[in-house]
N, C-alpha and C positions, 0 to 999 in steps of 0.2 A: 514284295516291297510292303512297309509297315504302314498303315495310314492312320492318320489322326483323329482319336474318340472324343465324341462327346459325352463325357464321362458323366455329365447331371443327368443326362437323357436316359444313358445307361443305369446307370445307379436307382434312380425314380422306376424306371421300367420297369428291373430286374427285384427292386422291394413291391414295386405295388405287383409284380404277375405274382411274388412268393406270397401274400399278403393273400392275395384272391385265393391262392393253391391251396392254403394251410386254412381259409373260412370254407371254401368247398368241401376239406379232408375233414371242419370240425361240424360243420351241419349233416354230411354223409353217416359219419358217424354218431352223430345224436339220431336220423333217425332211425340207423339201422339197431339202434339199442332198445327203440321203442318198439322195433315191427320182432324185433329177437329178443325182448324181453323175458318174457314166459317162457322161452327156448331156452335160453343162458340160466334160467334158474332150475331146469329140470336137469340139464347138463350135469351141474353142478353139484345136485342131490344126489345124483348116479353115482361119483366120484367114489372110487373103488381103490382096492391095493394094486388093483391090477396097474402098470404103469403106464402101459400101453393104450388102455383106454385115458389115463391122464394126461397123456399126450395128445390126444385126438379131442379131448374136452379146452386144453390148453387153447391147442391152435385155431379152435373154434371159438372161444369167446373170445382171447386177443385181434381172430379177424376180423370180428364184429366192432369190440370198440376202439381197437387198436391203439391200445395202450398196455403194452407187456407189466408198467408199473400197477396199472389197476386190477387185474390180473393176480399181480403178487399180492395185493394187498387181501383181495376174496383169499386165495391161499391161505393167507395168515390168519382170519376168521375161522377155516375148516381146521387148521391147527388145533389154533388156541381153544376150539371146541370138541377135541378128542377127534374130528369126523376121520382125520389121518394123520400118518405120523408124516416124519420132516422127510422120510427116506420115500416114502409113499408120494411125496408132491413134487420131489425132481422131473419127474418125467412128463407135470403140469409146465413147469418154469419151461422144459426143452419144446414143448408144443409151443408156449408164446411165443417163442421165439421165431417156427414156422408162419405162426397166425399171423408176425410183424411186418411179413412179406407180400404179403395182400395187397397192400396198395401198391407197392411197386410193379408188381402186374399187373393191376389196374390200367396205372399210367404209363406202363410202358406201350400199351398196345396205342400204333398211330391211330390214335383217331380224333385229333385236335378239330379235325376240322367241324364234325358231328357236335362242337362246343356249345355254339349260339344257337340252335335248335336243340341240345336239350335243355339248355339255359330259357329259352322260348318254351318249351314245354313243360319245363317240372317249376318255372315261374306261372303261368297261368293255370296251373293246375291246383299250385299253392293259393291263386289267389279264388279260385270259383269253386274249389271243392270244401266243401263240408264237413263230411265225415273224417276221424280221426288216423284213421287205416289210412283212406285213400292221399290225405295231408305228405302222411309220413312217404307212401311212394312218393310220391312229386318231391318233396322234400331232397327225399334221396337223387334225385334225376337231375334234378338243380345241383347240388351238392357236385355229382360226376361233373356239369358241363361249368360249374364253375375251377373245379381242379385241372382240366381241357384247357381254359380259357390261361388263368393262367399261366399255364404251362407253354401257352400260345405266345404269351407275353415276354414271360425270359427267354423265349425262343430267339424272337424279335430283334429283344431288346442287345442280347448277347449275338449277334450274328457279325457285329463289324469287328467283333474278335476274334473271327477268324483268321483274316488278316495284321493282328499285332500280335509283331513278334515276340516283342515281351512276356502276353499271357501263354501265347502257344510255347515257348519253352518252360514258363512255371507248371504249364499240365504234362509236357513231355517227362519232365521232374518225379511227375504223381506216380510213373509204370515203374519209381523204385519203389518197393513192396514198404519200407519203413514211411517213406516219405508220404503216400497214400494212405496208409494208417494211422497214422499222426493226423493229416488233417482231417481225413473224416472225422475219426475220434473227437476232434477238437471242435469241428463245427456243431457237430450233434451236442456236444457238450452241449456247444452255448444255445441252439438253439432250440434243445431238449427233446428233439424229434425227427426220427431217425428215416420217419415217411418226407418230409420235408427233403435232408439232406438225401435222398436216392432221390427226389424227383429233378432236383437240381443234376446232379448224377448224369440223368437220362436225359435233361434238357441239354446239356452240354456233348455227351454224347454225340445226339442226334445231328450236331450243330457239324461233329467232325474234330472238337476238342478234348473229348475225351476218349484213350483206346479203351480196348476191355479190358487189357491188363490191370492200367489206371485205373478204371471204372472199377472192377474186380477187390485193388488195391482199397480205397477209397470206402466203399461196401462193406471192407472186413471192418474198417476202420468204427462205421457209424453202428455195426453192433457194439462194437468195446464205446465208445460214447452213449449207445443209449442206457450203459447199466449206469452212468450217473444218475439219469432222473430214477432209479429203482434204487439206488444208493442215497440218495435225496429223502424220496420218501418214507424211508424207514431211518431216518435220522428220530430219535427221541421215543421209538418207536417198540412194544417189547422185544424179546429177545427173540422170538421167533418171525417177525418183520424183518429182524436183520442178517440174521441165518437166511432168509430165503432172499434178499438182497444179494448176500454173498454166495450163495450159491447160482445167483445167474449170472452175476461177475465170473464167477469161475467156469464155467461153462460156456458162455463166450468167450473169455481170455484163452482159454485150450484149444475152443474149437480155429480161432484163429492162428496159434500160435504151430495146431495140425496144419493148418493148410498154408500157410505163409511158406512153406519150400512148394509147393504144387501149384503153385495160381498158373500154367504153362499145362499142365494138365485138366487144370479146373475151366482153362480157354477153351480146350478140347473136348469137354464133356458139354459145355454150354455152345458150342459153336454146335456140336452132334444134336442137342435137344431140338435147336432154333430150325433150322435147316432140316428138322425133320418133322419140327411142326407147321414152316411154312414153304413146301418146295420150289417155291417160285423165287426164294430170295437164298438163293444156294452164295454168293457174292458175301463179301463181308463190307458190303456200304453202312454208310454212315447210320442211315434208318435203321437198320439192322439190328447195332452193335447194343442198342435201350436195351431190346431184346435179349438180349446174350446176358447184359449186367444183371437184369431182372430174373433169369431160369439161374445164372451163378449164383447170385443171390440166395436165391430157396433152393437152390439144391444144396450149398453149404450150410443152409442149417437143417436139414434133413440128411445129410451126411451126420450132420457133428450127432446128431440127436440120435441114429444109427449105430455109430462107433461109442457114445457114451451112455447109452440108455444102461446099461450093464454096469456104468459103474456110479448108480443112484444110491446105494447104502454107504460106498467109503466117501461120496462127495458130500453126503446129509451127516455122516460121523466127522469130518474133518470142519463142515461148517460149527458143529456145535461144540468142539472143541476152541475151535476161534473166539465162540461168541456163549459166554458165560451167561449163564441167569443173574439177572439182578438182586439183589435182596430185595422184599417187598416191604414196601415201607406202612403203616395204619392208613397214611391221609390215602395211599393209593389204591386203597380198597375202596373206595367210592367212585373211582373212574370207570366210565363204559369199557367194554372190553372190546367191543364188536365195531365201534361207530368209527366211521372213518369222513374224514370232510372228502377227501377224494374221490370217493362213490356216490356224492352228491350229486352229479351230472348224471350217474345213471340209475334213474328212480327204481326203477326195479330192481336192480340190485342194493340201492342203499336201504329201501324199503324192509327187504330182507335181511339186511344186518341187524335195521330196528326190533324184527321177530325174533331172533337170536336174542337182543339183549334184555328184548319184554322177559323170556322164559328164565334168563338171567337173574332176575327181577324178583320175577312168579319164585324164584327158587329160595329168595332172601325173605320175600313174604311167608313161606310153608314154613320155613324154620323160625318166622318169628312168631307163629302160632303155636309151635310145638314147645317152644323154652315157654313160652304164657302160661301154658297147660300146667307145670308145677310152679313158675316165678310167683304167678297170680294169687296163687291158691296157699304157699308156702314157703315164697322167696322173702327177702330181706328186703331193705331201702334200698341197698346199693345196687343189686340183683334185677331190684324194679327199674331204676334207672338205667341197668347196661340194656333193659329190653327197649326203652324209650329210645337209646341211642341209635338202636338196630332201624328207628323208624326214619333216622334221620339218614341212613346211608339209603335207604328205599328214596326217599322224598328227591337224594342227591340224582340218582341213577333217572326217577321219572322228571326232572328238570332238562337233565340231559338229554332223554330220546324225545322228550316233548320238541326241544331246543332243534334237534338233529330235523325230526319229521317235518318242522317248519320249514326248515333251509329245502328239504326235499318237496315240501309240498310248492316252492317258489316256481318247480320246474316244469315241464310241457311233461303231465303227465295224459296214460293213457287211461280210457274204463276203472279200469282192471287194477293201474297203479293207485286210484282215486278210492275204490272200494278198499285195497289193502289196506291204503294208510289209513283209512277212517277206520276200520277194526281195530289198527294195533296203538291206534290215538285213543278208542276208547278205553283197553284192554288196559292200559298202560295207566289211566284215570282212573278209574277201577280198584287196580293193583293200591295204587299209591291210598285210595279213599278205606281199603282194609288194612293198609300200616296204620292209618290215621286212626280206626278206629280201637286199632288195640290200642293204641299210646292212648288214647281220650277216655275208653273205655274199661278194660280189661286193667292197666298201667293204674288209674283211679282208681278201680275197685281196691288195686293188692295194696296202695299207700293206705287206703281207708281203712282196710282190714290190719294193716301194721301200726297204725296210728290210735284206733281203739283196741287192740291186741284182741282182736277175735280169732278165735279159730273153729275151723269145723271139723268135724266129726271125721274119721274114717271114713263111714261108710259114702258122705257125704261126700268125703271129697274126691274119692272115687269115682262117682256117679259126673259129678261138674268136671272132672280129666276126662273122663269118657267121651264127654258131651263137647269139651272144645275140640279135643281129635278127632272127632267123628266128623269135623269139618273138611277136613285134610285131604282124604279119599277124592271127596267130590271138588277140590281146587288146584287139587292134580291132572284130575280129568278133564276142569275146563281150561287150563293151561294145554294140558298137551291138543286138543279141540283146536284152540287159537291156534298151536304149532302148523298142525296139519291139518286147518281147515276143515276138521272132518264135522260134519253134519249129527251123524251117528254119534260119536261120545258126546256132544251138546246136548242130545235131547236124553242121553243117561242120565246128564243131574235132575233133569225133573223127577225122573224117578226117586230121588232120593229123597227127597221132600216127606214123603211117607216116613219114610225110616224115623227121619232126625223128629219130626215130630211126633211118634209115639215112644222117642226118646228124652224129647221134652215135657211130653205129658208124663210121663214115669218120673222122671224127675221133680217137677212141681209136685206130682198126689204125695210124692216122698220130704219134699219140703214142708207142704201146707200140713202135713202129720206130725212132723217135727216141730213145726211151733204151735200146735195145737196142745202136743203133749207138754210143751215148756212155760203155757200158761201165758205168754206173750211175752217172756223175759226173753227170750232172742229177737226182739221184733227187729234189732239196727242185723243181727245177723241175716235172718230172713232176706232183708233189702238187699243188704251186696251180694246173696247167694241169684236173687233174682233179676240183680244187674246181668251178673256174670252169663246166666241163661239167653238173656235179652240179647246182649252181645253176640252169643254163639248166634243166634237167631239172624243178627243181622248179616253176620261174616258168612252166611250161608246165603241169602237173598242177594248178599253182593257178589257172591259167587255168581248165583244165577243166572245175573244180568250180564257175567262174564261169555255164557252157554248162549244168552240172546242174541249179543252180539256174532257171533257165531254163523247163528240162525239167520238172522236179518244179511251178513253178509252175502246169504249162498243163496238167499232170494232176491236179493238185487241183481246180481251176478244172470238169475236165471230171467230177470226182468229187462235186462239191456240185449239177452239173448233172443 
């Protein structure tokens, strides 16, 4: 017999338990990004052709921050950086998608009750401990018992629905396979998060409202809704964002589309797991059945990933046939390449986009030294200005990661994220103060030399080409230094110091003899040959301080050690 809801009581219950579930699922997840931080970037460096290993990198960072869109978005940086091609990162996409299963195991294992004691422990742990490490544990322990809790909650709240008949035939409805997929699909839609719709899943479940079939049903559903939000955010996004968009649309739509005749076999292989993980609960009760949605869960995507890992090259040829290159338009030559607002939450990883697009950066600065080397010496007006212009797209790009590092700096970093950013904050300051001073410097000299029509010498001018590229070597080195932190190429440019200076002192003895012999009728020449020097002079000390930075990083580093 049907009895009558109180539907406010339910409603309020069943948003605030989901409401607690999904701040437990987003503080678990911040700190398990801070305590896998340095883990997930080494991960990530590994990333090989191999697939296999990209699969196992996948399913490991999406476990961590469990978000398969974020995931895609690092992808789209190793792209658009040569590190792999499109066909090389399918078998990243097929791991998130394992990784996205994590929390459903989590919460599927009963242990609600374990909520308010670790809710009591990883709260008082957050509030007396100190250190940043031990924070981030507690953090995480609070985190589990508050996803517990609420799950305690819709438990609750949803239990006098057992008895109405109304809902119990709309989840009867759910074990047809369309009808299951459809909603999940649509809930995850709306509510962008596919840990959310399986906890509800598992709450319902356990309650005796949901079978496995349903459950199963439901499940396929909320992969085919989680590719909205990765459909989302590669909205506006290059072309290779949304190639790997639609290649994990595609990959769940299949993998679903394989198993939607077997979900009757797929009960049999999860009812085989359950029961052989826990032999005490041989029964298919209610408590049970979390379990079974949870092993079905991961074991179809570890199927699908299985049966499709082999076809990573026609799914990455069919996505880029879908999804054209855009033409590149001038203004969008000045956008970062690497920054994503997305990866803001996870400072170490966004940290490391910001290194990416310093070197980006480092790479716009060496070629506008290189075109200086003859514009200065023997370009035109117009010539001189298209070098000026080059300072303004450097100037665009260091607004931007200045812009970016702030939003990141806003967040719970850890040591480690606090030292990076201060490097690639300076590195970045730096960069932009050698655009400034070709424009100021170098930029001035070539109008002054066009506007009294001076010109130098062969030999001359020779000697001053030498001498701005002999910068080059040593801003390549402290760039790549910054890249990879390495200690060892920082302390190479010191070395160099020697060099450049008994190539400026050869230079001046060969200056001061040229206007000696010319009796002081080159004297305005002299001056801009001597700016020109002075400059190289400086674009080289600013290098150095590039190499300091470097240096100071890996001693602090060993001073918090």
């Amino acid at each position: 017999m049907s009895q009558s809801i109180g539907w406010t009581e339910l409603i309020i219950g069943v948003a605030g338990g989901l409401s607690i579930f999904l701040y437990g699922l987003l503080i678990l997840a911040e700190s398990l990004k801070r305590l896998a931080g340095s883990t997930m970037k080494r991960v990530l460096s590994r990333l090989t052709s191999n697939r296999f290993k990209g699969v196992l990198a996948g399913a490991f960072i999406t476990g961590v921050i469990q978000s398969s869109s974020v995931t895609t978005v690092l992808l789209v940086g190793f792209i658009s950086a040569g590190l792999i091609s499109m066909s090389e990162s399918v078998g990243v996409i097929m791991g998130a998608n394992i990784g996205s299963t994590v929390t459903a195991q989590i919460i599927a294992f009963k242990v609600t009750k374990l909520a308010m004691a670790l809710i009591a422990v990883g709260g008082l742990w957050v509030v007396f401990t100190k250190k940043q490490y031990y924070r981030d544990v507690a953090t995480m322990t609070l985190g589990i018992g508050l996803i517990f809790f609420g799950m305690t909650m819709m438990s609750d709240s949803t239990y006098p629905l057992r008895s109405y008949d109304p809902f119990i035939d709309m989840m009867g409805s759910m074990a047809s396979p369309m009808a299951g997929i459809l909603a999940g699909a649509l809930f995850t839609a709306v509510v962008q998060s596919s840990a959310a719709t399986m906890g509800i899943i598992i709450v319902l479940s356990s309650q005796g409202l949901v079978s496995l079939e349903a459950g199963i049903a439901l499940a396929f559903g909320a992969n085919i809704g989680t590719c909205v939000t990765a459909a989302l955010a590669a909205l506006g996004k290059p072309a290779e964002a949304v190639r790997a968009a639609v290649i994990h649309v595609m990959f769940n739509v299949i993998g679903v589309l394989i198993w939607v005749g077997f979900i009757e076999e797929l009960v049999l292989m999860a009812d085989w797991m359950t029961v052989n993980m826990n032999p005490t609960s041989a029964n298919l009760a209610a408590e049970n059945v979390a379990r079974e949605i949870a092993n079905a869960h991961t074991l179809f995507n570890v199927a699908n990933t299985v049966l499709l890992i082999g076809f990573a090259r026609p799914m990455a040829w069919l996505a880029t046939k879908m999804v054209k290159e855009k033409p590149i338009k001038d203004e969008l030559r000045l956008q970062s390449k690497y920054l994503d607002n997305l990866l803001v939450s996870t400072p170490s990883l966004a940290i490391d986009r910001a290194r990416l697009e310093i070197g980006r950066m480092g790479d716009r600065v060496i070629e506008m030294i290189r075109r200086a080397a003859d514009v200065v010496l023997t370009g035109s007006e117009l010539e001189l200005d298209a070098l000026r212009d080059l300072d303004e797209e450097i100037d665009d790009l260091y607004r931007q990661i200045t812009s970016y590092l702030g939003l990141v700096s806003a967040q719970s970093l850890s040591p480690e994220d606090v030292r990076d950013l201060r490097l690639y904050l300076n590195s970045a300051n730096i960069l932009e103060n050698i655009g400034d001073l070709i424009e100021t410097d170098y930029v001035h000299t070539g109008h002054q030399r066009t506007r009294f029509r001076e010109e130098f010498s062969d030999e001359t001018r020779e000697m001053m080409k030498a001498l701005i590229l002999s910068v080059i070597p040593s801003l390549e080195t402290a760039i790549q230094s910054i890249n990879d932190k390495n200690v060892k190429l920082a302390k190479q440019i010191r070395k160099e110091k020697g060099r450049l200076n008994t190539r400026v002192s050869e230079l001046n003895t060969h200056l001061a003899a040229k206007l000696a012999q010319s009796s002081g009728e080159r004297a305005r020449r002299f001056g801009l040959e001597s700016e020109i020097v002075e400059a190289s002079k400086r674009v080289y000390s600013l290098t150095r301080r590039l190499a300091k930075g470097v240096l100071e990083h890996a001693r602090d580093g060993r001073e918090e050690n």
